[in-house]
N, C-alpha and C positions, 0 to 999 in steps of 0.2 A: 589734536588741536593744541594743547596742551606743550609737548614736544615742540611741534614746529615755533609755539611764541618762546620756550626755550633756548632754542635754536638760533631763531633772531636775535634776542638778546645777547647771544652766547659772541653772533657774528659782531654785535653794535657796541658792545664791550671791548671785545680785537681793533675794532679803527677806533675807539676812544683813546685805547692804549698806543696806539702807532700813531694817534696825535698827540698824545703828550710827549713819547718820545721827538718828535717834530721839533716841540715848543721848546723843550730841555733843550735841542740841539741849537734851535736860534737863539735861545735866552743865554750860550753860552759862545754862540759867535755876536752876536749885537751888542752895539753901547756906541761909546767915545770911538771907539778906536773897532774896525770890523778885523773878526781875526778868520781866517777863511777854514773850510772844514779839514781841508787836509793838516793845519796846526791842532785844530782841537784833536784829533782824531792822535796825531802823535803825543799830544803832549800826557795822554793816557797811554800808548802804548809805549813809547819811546820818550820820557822826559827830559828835557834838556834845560840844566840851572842854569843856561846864560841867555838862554831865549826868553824876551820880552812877552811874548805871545803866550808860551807855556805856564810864566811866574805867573803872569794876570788872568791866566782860566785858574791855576791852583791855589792861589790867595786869596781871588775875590769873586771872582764868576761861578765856580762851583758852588760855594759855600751858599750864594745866594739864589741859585736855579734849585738845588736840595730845598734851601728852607723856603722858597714858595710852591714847590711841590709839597712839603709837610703841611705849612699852614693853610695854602687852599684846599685841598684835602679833606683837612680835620673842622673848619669850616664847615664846609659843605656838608659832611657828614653830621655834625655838630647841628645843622639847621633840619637836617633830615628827622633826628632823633628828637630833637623840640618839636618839632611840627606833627612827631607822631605821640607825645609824650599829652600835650598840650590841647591834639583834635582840632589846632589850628593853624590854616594853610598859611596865614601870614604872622607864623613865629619865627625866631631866630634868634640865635645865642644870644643877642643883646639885650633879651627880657629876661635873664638870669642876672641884668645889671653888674655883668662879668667887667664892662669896658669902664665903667665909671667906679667900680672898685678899684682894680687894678691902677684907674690912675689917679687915685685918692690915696693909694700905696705908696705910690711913686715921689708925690708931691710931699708925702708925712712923711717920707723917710729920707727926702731931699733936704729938708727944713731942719730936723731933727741931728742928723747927720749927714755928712759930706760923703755922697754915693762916688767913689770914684771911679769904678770897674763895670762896666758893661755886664756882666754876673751879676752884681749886685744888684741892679735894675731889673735884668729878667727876673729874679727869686721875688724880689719886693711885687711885682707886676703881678707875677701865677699866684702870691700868698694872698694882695686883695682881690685879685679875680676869684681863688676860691672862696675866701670868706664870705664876698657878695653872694655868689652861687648859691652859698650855702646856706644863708639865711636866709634866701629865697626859696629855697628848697624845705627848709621848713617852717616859714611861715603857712607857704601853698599846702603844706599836710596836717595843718591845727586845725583843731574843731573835727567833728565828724568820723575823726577816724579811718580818713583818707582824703588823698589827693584831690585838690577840685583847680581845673583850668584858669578860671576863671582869676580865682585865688591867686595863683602864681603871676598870672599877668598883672595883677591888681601889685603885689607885692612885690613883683621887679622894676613896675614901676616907683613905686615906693622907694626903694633901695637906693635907685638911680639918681632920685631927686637928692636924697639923702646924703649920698655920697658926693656927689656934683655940688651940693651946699658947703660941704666942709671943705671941697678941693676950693672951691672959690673964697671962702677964709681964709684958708692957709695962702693961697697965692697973693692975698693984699699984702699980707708982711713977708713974703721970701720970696724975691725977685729971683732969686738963685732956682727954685723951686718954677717960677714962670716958665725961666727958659730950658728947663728941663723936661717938663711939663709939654708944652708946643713943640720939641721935636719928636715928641715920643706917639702924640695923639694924631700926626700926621702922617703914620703909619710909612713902614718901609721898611727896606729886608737889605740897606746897606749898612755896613761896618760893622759886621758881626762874622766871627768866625768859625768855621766849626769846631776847634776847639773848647768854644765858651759855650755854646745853645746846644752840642750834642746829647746833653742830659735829658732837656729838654725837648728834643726831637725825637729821642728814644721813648721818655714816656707819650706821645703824641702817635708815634708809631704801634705801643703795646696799645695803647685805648682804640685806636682805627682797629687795630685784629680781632679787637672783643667786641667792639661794636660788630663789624662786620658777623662774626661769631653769634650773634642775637637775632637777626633777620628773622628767624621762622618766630621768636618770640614777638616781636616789635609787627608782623604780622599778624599776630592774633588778639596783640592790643589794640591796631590799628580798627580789628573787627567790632570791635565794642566789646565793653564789660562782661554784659551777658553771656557770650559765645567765649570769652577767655573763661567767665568761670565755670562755663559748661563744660571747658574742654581740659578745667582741673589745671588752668593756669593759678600761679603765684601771683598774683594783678602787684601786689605791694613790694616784696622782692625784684619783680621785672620796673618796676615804674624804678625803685631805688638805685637799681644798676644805670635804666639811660642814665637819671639825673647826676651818678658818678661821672658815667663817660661825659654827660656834654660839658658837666664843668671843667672836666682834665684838658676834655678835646679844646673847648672855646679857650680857657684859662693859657692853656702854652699857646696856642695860635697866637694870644692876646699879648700875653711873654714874651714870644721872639720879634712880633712885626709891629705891634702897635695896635692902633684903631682901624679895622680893616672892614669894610661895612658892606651890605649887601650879598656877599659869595655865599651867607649861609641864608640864606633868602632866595637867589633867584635862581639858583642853581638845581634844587630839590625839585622845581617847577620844569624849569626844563629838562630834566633828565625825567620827570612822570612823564611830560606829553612824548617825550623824544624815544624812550627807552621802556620802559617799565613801573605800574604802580605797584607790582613785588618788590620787599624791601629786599628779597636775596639779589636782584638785580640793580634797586634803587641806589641799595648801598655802596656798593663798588662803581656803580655810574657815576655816584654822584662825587664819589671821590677823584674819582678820573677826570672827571670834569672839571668838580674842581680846585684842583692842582693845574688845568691846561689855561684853565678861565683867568686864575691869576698868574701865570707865567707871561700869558700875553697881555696883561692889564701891562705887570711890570716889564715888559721889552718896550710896550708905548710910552708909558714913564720916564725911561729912559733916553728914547731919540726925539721926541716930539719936539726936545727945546734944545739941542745940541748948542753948546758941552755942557750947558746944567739939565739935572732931572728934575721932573714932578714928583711928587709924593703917592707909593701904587694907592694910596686910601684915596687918594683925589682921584685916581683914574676909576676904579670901583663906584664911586660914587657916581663919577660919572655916567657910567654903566649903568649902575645899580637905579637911580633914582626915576629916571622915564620909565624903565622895568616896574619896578614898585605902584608907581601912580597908575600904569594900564593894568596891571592887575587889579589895583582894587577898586579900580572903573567896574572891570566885568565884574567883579562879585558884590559892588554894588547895583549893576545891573538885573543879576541874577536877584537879588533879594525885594529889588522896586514892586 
């Protein structure tokens, strides 16, 4: 019995994976300008520096099909690990008060000094994502002597408030800081190159393989306390690594694209009813997913309003938001 739910999984993981290839392939022939598959197809085998179609997949379209492959991805996975971290179905990196650090970062280091480089906005971004992470991470382990859910939710929302307070100070006196501010929060994966975020996609990259690497553990915390320390698990060592990963994972997401809300939310949902509540299969599903989930958020992004785009955090949310409300319909349901 056993084998064969393997087996499905094994098959439902293979078309997840031939649909992201799919999405990468449209995400790099769609936009302004369609570029048909026999250019994309050369302008990797056979590149041509005077072809129009080749410059614009290798300057701007690669660079941004990769980094919403990474950040949906680490998302998804990112909401997987809080959700299993926390023993509750409606967590998500955003209660590590990663996004309202990060742009409390932003806006201090706009005011402060004149961010000129696109780098320097990613590092400013991942340093207050981690710091918020991180003082939520141990606030949620004072007292007691361990980790309590509860706690954490209580104290990312803290965090958030916190930080959201000082970002809206600082913006009454640095207009400079406003407008930096608003295009960073509206989330998006254009004018960035791989030059400048590869750092940053590499550590995004190493935390997805250790994550994924923890599944049998993140299964037996899933199980409850009891049966982890039955089974002579680490509870505080395994609790201390997710909350590594999901700060790395959420913190660069949060770095390269902005405020990207939802994909580590409803994606963990769908990949349980659709795939597997095994995190060996959750975890890679849900990566797959989503990276596919926001590829196609961001190709709708881009044609819905030809020749300008929306921002993929408005189309996420779009997404995301009727998602969210019929979930906690049923499980206010479930609890009536």
């Amino acid at each position: 019995m056993r084998g064969m739910k393997d087996r499905s999984a094994v098959i439902k993981l293979i078309l997840l994976s031939v649909l992201l290839v799919f999405a990468m392939l449209l995400s790099l022939m769609a936009g302004a300008n369609w570029i048909p598959l026999t250019d994309v197809i050369a302008a990797f085998l056979q590149p041509d520096a005077m072809n129009i179609n080749h410059i614009l997949i290798s300057s701007t379209r690669l660079s941004r099909t990769l980094m919403a492959v990474v950040v949906g991805a680490s998302l998804a996975v990112a909401g997987v690990l809080m959700q299993a971290l926390t023993r509750n179905p409606l967590a998500s990196p955003g209660l590590f008060g990663i996004n309202a650090g990060a742009a409390f970062f932003i806006i201090l280091f706009s005011t402060l000094f004149t961010l000129t480089s696109l780098q320097a906005w990613l590092w400013c971004a991942f340093l207050g994502a981690a710091l918020a992470g991180s003082l939520v991470w141990v606030i949620g382990n004072m007292g007691q002597g361990r980790m309590n859910p509860l706690r954490i939710v209580l104290a990312g929302a803290a965090m958030t408030a916190l930080f959201s307070a000082f970002s809206q100070a600082l913006l009454v006196v640095s207009q400079e800081g406003l407008d930096t501010v608003l295009f960073w929060l509206a989330g998006s994966l254009t004018e960035r190159s791989l030059i400048l975020v590869w750092p940053l996609m590499l550590l995004s990259l190493l935390a997805l393989g250790l994550a994924l690497a923890c599944a049998r553990q993140v299964n037996v915390l899933s199980a409850g306390e009891e049966i982890a320390i039955g089974l002579g698990q680490r509870l505080g060592l395994i609790r201390l690594l997710l909350g590594i990963l999901i700060i790395v994972l959420a913190g660069s997401a949060v770095a390269l694209a902005g405020s990207i809300g939802f994909i580590g939310l409803i994606v963990p949902h769908m990949v349980r009813k659709g795939l597997s509540i095994d995190h060996r299969w959750l975890l890679p599903g849900s990566a797959l997913a989503g990276a596919t989930l926001l590829l196609l958020a961001d190709l709708v992004a881009r044609v819905v309003i030809l020749p300008q785009e929306v921002p993929v955090g408005v189309m996420t949310a779009l997404l995301g938001a009727p998602f969210f409300i019929l979930l906690a319909r049923r499980r206010g349901a479930r609890y009536a």
